[in-house]
C-alpha positions in Angstrom: 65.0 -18.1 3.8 67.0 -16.6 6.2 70.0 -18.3 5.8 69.9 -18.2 2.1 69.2 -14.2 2.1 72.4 -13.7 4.2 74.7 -16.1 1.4 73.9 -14.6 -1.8 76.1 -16.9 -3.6 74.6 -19.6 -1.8 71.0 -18.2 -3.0 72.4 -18.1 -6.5 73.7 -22.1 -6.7 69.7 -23.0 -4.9 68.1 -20.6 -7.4 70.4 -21.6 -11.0 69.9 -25.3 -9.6 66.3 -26.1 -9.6 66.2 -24.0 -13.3 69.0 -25.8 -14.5 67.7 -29.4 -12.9 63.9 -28.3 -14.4 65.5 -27.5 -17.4 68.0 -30.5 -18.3 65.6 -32.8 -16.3 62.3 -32.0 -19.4 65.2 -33.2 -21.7 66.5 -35.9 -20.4 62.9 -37.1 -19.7 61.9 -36.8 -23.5 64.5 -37.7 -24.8 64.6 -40.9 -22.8 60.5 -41.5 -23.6 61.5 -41.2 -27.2 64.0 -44.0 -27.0 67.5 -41.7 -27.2 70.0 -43.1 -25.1 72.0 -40.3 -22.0 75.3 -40.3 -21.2 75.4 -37.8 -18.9 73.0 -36.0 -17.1 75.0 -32.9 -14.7 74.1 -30.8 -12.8 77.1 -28.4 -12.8 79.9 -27.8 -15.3 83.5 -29.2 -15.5 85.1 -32.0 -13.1 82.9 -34.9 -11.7 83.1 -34.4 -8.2 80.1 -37.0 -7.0 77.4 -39.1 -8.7 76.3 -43.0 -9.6 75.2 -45.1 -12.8 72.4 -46.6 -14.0 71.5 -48.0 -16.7 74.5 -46.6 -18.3 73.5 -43.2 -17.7 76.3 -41.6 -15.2 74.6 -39.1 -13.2 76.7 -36.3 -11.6 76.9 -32.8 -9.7 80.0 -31.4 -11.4 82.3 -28.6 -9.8 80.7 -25.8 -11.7 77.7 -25.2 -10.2 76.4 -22.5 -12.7 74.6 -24.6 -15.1 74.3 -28.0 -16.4 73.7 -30.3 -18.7 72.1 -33.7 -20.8 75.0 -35.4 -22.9 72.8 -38.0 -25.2 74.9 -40.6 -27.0 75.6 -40.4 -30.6 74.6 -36.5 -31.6 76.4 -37.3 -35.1 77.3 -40.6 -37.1 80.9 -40.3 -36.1 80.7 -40.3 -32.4 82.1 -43.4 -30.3 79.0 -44.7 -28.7 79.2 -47.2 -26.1 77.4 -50.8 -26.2 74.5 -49.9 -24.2 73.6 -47.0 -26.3 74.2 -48.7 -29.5 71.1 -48.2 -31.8 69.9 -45.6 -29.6 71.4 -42.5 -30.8 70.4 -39.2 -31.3 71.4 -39.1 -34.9 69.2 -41.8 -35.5 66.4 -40.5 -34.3 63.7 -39.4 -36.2 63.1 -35.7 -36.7 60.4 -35.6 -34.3 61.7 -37.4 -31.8 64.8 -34.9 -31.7 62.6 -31.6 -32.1 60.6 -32.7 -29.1 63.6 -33.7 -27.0 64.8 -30.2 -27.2 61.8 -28.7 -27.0 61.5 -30.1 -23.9 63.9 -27.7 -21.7 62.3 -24.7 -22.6 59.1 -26.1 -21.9 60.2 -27.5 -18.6 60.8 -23.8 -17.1 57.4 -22.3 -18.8 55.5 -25.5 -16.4 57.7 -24.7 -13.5 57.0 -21.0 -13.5 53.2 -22.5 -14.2 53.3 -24.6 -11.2 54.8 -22.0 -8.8 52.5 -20.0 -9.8 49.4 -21.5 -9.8 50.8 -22.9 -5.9 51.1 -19.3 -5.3 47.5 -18.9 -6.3 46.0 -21.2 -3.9 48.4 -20.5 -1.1 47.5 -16.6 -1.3 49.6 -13.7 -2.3 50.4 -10.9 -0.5 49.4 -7.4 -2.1 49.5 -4.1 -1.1 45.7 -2.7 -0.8 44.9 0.1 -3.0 44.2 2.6 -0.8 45.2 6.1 -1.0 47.8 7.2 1.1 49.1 10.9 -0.1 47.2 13.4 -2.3 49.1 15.9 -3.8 47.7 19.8 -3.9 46.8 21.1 -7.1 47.0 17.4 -9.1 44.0 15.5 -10.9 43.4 13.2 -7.9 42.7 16.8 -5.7 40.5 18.1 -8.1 38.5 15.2 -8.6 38.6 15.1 -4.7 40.1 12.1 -4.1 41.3 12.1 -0.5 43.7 10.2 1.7 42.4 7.3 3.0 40.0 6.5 0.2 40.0 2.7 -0.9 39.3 2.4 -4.6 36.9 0.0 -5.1 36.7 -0.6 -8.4 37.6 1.5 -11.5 35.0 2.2 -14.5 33.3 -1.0 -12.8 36.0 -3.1 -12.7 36.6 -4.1 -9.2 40.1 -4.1 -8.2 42.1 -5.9 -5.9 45.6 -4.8 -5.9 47.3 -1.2 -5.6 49.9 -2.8 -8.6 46.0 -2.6 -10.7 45.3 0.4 -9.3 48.6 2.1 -11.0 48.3 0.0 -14.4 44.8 1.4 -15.0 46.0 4.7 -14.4 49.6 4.6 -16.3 47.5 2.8 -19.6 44.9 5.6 -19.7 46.2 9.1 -19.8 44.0 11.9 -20.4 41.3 9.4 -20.3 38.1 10.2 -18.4 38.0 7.2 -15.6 35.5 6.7 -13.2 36.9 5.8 -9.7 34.3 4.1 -7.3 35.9 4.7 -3.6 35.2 3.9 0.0 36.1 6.8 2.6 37.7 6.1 6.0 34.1 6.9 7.5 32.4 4.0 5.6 30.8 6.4 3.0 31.3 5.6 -0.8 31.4 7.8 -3.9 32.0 7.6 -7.4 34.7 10.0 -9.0 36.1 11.5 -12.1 39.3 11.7 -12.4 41.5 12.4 -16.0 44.9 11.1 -15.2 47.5 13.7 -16.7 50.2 12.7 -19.4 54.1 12.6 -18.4 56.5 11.4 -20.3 58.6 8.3 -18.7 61.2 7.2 -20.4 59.9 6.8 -24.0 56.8 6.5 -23.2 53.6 8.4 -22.3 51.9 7.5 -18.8 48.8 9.0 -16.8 49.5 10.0 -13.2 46.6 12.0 -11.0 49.2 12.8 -8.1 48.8 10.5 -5.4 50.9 7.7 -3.2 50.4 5.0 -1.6 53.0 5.0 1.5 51.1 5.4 5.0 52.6 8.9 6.5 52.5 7.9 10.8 50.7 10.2 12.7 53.8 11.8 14.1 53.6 15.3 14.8 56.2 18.4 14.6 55.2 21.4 16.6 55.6 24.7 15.2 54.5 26.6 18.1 53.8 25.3 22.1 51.4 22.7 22.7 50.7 22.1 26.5 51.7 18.0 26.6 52.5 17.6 23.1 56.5 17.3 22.1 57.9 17.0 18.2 57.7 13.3 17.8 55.0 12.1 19.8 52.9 9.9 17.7 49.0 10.4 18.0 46.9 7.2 18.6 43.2 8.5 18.7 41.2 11.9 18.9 38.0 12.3 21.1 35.8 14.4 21.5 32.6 15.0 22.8 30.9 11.4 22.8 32.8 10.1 19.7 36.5 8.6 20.0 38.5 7.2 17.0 41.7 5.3 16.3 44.1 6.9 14.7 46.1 5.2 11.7 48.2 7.9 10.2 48.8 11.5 9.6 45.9 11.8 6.8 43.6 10.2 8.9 44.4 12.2 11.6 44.0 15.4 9.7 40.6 13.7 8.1 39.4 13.6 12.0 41.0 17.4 12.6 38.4 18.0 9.7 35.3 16.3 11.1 35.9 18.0 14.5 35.9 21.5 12.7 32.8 20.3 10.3 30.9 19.6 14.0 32.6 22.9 15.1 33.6 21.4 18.2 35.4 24.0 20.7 38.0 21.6 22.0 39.4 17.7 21.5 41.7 15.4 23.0 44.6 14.0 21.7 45.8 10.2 23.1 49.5 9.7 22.4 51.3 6.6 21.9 53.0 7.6 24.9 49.9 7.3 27.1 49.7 11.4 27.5 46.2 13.1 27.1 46.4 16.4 25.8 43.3 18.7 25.6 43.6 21.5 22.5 41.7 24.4 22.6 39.9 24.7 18.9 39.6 29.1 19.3 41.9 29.1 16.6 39.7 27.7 14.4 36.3 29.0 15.1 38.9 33.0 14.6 39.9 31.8 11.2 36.8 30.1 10.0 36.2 32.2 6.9 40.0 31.5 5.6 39.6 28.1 5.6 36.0 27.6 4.2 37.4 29.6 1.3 40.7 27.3 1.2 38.8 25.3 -2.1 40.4 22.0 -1.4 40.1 19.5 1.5 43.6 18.4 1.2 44.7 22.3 1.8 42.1 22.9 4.5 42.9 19.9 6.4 46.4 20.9 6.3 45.7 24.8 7.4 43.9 23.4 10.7 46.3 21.7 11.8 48.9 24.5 10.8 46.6 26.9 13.2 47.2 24.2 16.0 51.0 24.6 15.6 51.2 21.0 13.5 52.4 19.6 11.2 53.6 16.1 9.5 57.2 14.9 10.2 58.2 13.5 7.2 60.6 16.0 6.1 61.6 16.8 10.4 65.2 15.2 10.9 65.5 12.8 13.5 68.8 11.8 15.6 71.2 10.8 13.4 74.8 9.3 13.7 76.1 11.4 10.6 78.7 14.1 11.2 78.4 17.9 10.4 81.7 17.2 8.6 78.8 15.7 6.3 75.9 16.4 7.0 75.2 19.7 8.8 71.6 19.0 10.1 70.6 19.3 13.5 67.9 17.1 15.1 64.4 18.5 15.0 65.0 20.4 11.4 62.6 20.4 9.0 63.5 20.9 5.3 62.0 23.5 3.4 63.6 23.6 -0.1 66.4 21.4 -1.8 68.1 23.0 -4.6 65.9 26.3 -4.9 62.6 24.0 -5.4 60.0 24.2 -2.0 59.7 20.7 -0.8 56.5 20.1 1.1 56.7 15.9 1.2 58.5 12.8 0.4 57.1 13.7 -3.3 58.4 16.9 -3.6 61.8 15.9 -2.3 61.7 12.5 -4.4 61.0 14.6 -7.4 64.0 16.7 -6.8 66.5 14.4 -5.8 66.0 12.8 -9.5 66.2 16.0 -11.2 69.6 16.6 -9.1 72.4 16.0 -11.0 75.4 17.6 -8.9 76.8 16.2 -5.5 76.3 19.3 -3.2 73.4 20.9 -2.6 72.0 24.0 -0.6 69.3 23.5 1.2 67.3 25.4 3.4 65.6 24.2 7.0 63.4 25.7 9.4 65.3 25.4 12.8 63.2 26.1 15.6 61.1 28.1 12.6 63.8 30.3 11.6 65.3 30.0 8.2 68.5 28.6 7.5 70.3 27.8 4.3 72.8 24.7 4.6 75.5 23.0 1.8 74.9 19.5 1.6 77.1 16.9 0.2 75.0 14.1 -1.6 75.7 10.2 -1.8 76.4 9.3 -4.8 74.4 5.8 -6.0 75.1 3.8 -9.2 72.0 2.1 -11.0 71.4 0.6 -13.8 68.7 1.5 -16.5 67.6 0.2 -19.6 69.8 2.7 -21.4 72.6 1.7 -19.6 74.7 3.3 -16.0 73.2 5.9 -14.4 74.4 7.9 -11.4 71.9 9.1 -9.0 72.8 11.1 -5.5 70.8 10.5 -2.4 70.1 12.7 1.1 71.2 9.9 3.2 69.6 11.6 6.6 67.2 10.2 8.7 63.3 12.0 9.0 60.7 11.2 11.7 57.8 10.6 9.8 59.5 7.8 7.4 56.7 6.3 5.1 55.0 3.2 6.2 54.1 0.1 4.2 50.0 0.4 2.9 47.5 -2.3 4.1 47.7 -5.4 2.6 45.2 -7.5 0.9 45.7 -11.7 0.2 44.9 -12.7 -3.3 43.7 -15.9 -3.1 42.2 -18.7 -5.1 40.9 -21.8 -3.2 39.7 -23.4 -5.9 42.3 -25.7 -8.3 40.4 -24.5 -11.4 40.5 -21.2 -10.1 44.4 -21.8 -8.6 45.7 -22.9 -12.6 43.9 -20.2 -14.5 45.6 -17.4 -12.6 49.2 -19.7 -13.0 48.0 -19.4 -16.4 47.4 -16.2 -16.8 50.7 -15.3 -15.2 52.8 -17.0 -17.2 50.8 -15.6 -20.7 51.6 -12.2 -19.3 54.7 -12.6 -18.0 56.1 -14.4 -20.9 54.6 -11.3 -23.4 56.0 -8.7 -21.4 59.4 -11.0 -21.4 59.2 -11.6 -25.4 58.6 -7.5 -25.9 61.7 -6.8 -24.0 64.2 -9.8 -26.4 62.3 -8.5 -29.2 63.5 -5.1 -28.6 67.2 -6.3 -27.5 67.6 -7.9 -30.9 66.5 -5.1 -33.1 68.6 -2.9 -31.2 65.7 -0.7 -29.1 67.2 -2.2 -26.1 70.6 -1.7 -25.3 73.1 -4.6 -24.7 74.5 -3.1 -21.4 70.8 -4.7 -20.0 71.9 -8.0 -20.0 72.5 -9.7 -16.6 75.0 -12.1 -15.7 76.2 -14.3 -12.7 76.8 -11.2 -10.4 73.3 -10.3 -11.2 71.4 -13.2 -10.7 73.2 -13.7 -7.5 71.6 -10.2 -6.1 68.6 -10.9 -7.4 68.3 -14.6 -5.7 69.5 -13.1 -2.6 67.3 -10.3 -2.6 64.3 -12.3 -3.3 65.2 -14.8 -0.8 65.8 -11.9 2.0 61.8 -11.0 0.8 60.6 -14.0 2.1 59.6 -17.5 0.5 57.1 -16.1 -2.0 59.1 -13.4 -2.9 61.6 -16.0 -3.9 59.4 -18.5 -5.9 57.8 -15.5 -7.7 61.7 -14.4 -8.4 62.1 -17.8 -9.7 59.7 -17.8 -11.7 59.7 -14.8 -13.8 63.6 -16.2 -14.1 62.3 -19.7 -15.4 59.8 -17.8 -17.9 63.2 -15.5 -19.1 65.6 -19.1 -19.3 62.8 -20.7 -21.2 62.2 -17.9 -24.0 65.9 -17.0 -24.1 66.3 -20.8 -25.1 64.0 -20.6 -27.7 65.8 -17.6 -29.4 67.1 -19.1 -33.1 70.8 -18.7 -32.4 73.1 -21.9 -32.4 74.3 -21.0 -28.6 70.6 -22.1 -27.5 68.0 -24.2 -28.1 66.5 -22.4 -30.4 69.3 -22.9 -32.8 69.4 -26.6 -32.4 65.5 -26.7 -33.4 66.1 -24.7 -36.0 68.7 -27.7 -37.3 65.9 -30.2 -36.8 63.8 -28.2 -39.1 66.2 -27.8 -42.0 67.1 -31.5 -41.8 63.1 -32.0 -42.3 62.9 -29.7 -45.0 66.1 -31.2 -46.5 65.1 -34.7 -45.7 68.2 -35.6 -45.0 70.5 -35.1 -42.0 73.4 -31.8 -42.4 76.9 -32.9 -42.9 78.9 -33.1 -39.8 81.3 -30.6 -41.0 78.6 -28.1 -41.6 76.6 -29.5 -38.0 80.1 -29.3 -36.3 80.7 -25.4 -37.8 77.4 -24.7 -36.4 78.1 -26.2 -32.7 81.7 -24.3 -33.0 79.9 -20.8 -33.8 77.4 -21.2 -31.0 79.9 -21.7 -28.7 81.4 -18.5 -29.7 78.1 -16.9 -29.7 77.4 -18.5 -25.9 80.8 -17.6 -24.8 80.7 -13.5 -25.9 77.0 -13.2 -24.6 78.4 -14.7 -20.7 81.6 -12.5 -21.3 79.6 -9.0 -22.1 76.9 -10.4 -19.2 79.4 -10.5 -16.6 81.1 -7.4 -17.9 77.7 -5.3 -17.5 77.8 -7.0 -13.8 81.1 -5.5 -12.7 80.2 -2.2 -14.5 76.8 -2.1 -12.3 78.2 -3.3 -9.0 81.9 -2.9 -8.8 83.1 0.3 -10.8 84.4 1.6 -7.7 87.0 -1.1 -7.4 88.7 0.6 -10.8 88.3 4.0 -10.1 89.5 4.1 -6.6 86.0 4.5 -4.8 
C-alpha cells in the first residue's frame, strides 16, 4: 500500500480499474449468458494501446485509463455488424434479455462492495474502543458522572462495540434519557443517566453530553518546582504505599492522584518514562482538604489536586518548534490561556474556537513561566469543502506537548461465513440508504451541485485510503462501488438508468423506439455525461487548486 499511497494518480487508475473492470465485466457477462454478441470489451477510453481476440470479441486496455467500456454488436437495426455477430444483436434481443444486461453493471459494484465487505467481516476490522477519553466540566457527561477512562459497555442494554456506536446513539437521541452501563479503570461497573443536550449541526439537531475520545499522554507541565520532575516528562506509574499502577494517560493519572487522596496518603512516587523516581509530598492536600471535598465534581477535583502539586496537562504547553517569531511569536514551554478573548482550558475549548474564528490574526494570551502575556497571531488559512459548498477555515499551526493520542482499539470480527455475509449485508443496506438520501437530495436541489466529486477527487481519496492501510482502502472502495452502482441506476440517458428506462418503454410500447428518437436520446446523454464530468472536475480545482488563480 505503500507505494500506491505515495502515487495518488497511480492509486486512482488501481482504484477506477477494478470498479470499472467489476462494472463492464457484470455486463459483458450477462449479456454474453443471454446470447448478445461483444465487440469490445475496454478497459480505458480512446486509442487501443494493447489487447487480443477471441471469439470475435477484441479485448483491450485503451489509453484512457479513467473508465471503460462493453461495445455489444448491433445496438440498433442500422448498425454494420460483423459475421460472427450476425443474429446475435442487441437489437434483437428480447426485452429481458437487454434489461438484465444492463442491469448487470450496477449490480456488479453493489456484490463487489458485498464481497469486500463481508471479507472485511471475517478478516476483522479495526475500531476504535469506546472508551472515554476527555470529560468536559459543567456538560451532561459531568453531571451524570461519567469520568475519563470509563468503557461504555452497552447503552439502554444494547451492548456496543465500537466508539463510531457510541456517538450515533448519542447524536440520534437528544434530550433523550439514556442509560449508559460503564466499566471504570478500577474494574468497577455502574449504570448511568445521562440526557444528551441538543446543538444544532448543520441543519440538523444532534445530542452531545461533552466528552472525547482522544487519549491525553500523561505528560506533565509544572507550574511551580517539583524536586525531579521537569515540563515534559511523561509519567509511567504512581506507587504508593503497597499498591503500584501503570500509568496510561493524563486522566488516568489524575484518576490515581484521586485514589491516593481518597486513601489520604501523605506522600507517592512518581516513575517517569525517563527512569527518574520522584517522591511528592501530599501536605498540600491534607491543607486544602475542605476546598476540594466541596469542589462537586470529580472531573474539577481531580484537576485541583494536581493544580496544588504544581501540575497540569500539556496539551495546550508549546513544544519546540521550527516556526519563526516573524510568524508565530511563541516561545517553547508556553501554555495558552485564551484565543480570541474565549478561556481555552483543552483541545475542546481551543477546537471550538478555532471554528468560530473567522479572521486570520488572532490575539492570544499565554502563561510564560506563569505570567500573562497577550501575543498577535497570524492564522493558516485552510480551504475545505462542505456540503454547501467552499469553506475557509484558519488553523494554529504550532506544535503542543501533550498532542492527543489514538483510543484503544477493538477488532470486529465475524468467524463464522453466515455471520461474515450478514454483516457484508448489512453494510451495503446501510451504506447504499445513506448513499440514496444524499442523490435524492442532490436532485431536488437540498444538496448543492458544488458536492460533486470528480477525477481530482477520487484521486485524493484513493490515495488517502491507500496511505490508511489495506482495509482502509477496500472499505474506500467500497463505499465508491456502492456510490458508481446507484449513480448508474439514476433515470437519466448519460447512465444506466436511462438505458433501462428505454427497455421499459419499448415493453410498454411493444415495439422497439425509432432510431432517430433512440439516437436523440444517446446524443442528449452524452451532453448530460459530458456537463456532469465538466462541473465535477471544476468543483475539483475549486477545492484543491484555487490558489493557482489567485496567486496563493
Amino acid at each position: 500500500m505503500n507505494f500506491l499511497a505515495s502515487n495518488p494518480v497511480l492509486a486512482m487508475v488501481v482504484f477506477l480499474g477494478i470498479l470499472v473492470f467489476v462494472h463492464e465485466l457484470g455486463h459483458y457477462l450477462v449479456g454474453r449468458a443471454v446470447g448478445i454478441g461483444v465487440e469490445v470489451f475496454s478497459l480505458g477510453f480512446g486509442p487501443r494501446l494493447v489487447g487480443f481476440r477471441h471469439g470475435g470479441t477484441d479485448y483491450r486496455i485503451s489509453g484512457l485509463p479513467f473508465g471503460g467500456y462493453v461495445k455489444f454488436a448491433g445496438v440498433v437495426a442500422s448498425e454494420h455488424v460483423e459475421p460472427p455477430f450476425v443474429g446475435r444483436e442487441m437489437y434483437r434481443s428480447p426485452a429481458w434479455a437487454r434489461a438484465a444486461t444492463i442491469l448487470a453493471g450496477p449490480l456488479a459494484n453493489l456484490l463487489l462492495a458485498f464481497g469486500i465487505y463481508t471479507w472485511m467481516g471475517y478478516s476483522g476490522i479495526e475500531h476504535p474502543a469506546p472508551q472515554i477519553g476527555a470529560v468536559l466540566a459543567g456538560k451532561p457527561a459531568d453531571l451524570a458522572g461519567l469520568e475519563p477512562g470509563d468503557y461504555v459497555l452497552a447503552i439502554d442494554g444494547q451492548p456496543l462495540l465500537t466508539q463510531e456506536e457510541f456517538r450515533l446513539q448519542v447524536a440520534e437521541r437528544p434530550g433523550q434519557q439514556l442509560s449508559l452501563q460503564v466499566r471504570r479503570l478500577d474494574g468497577s461497573e455502574h449504570v448511568l443517566s445521562v440526557m444528551p443536550e441538543r446543538v444544532i449541526e448543520g441543519h440538523e439537531q444532534v445530542g452531545r453530553i461533552g466528552v472525547g475520545f482522544g487519549n491525553l499522554p500523561a505528560i506533565v507541565t509544572l507550574s511551580k518546582e517539583v524536586r525531579g520532575l521537569r515540563t515534559g516528562d511523561r509519567i509511567a506509574a504512581v506507587s504508593w504505599g503497597e499498591q503500584y499502577f501503570e500509568v496510561t494517560g493524563w486522566y488516568h493519572l489524575v484518576y490515581l492522584f484521586d485514589r491516593a487522596y481518597l486513601d489520604q496518603s501523605t506522600q507517592f512516587v512518581l516513575h517517569t518514562q525517563q527512569n527518574t523516581q520522584v517522591v511528592v509530598d501530599l501536605a498540600v492536600w491534607a491543607h486544602n482538604r475542605a476546598e476540594l471535598d466541596a469542589s462537586g465534581s470529580k472531573v474539577v477535583r481531580r484537576e485541583r489536586l494536581a493544580a496544588l502539586l504544581g501540575m497540569r496537562h500539556s496539551q495546550l504547553t508549546v513544544t519546540k518548534t521550527d516556526v519563526g517569531p516573524d510568524v508565530h511569536p511563541f516561545q517553547e514551554g508556553d501554555i495558552l490561556a485564551a484565543f480570541a478573548g474565549a478561556p481555552v482550558k483543552n483541545i475542546y475549548d481551543l477546537s471550538e474556537a478555532l471554528l468560530a474564528n473567522e479572521s486570520a490574526q488572532v490575539e492570544v494570551e499565554v502563561l510564560r513561566q506563569q505570567v500573562p502575556r497577550k501575543l498577535q497571531v497570524e492564522l493558516e488559512p485552510i480551504t475545505v469543502q462542505r456540503v454547501e459548498g467552499k469553506a475557509t477555515l484558519y488553523r494554529l499551526n504550532t506544535p503542543f506537548l501533550g498532542a492527543l493520542e489514538p483510543p484503544v482499539k477493538v477488532i470486529e470480527r465475524y468467524p463464522y461465513l453466515v455471520q461474515a455475509l450478514q454483516y457484508g449485508w448489512e453494510q451495503v443496506r446501510e451504506k447504499a440508504s445513506a448513499i440514496a438520501q444524499g442523490l435524492w437530495q442532490l436532485i431536488t436541489g437540498n444538496m448543492p451541485l458544488k458536492a460533486l466529486g470528480g477525477p481530482v477527487l477520487i484521486a485524493k481519496i484513493a490515495g488517502d485510503a491507500a496511505e490508511a492501510g489495506l482495509m482502509a482502502f477496500l472499505g474506500t472502495m467500497a463505499i465508491i462501488s456502492i456510490n458508481l452502482g446507484l449513480i448508474n441506476l439514476v433515470p437519466l440517458p448519460a447512465v444506466d438508468g436511462g438505458q433501462l428506462c428505454v427497455v421499459f418503454v419499448e415493453m410498454i410500447r411493444r415495439r422497439p423506439l425509432e432510431e432517430e428518437v433512440f439516437e436523440q436520446v444517446q446524443r442528449l446523454g452524452f451532453v448530460i455525461l459530458l456537463a456532469l464530468m465538466i462541473l465535477a472536475t471544476y468543483n475539483d480545482v475549486s477545492r484543491f487548486w484555487t490558489g493557482v488563480f489567485v496567486g496563493r
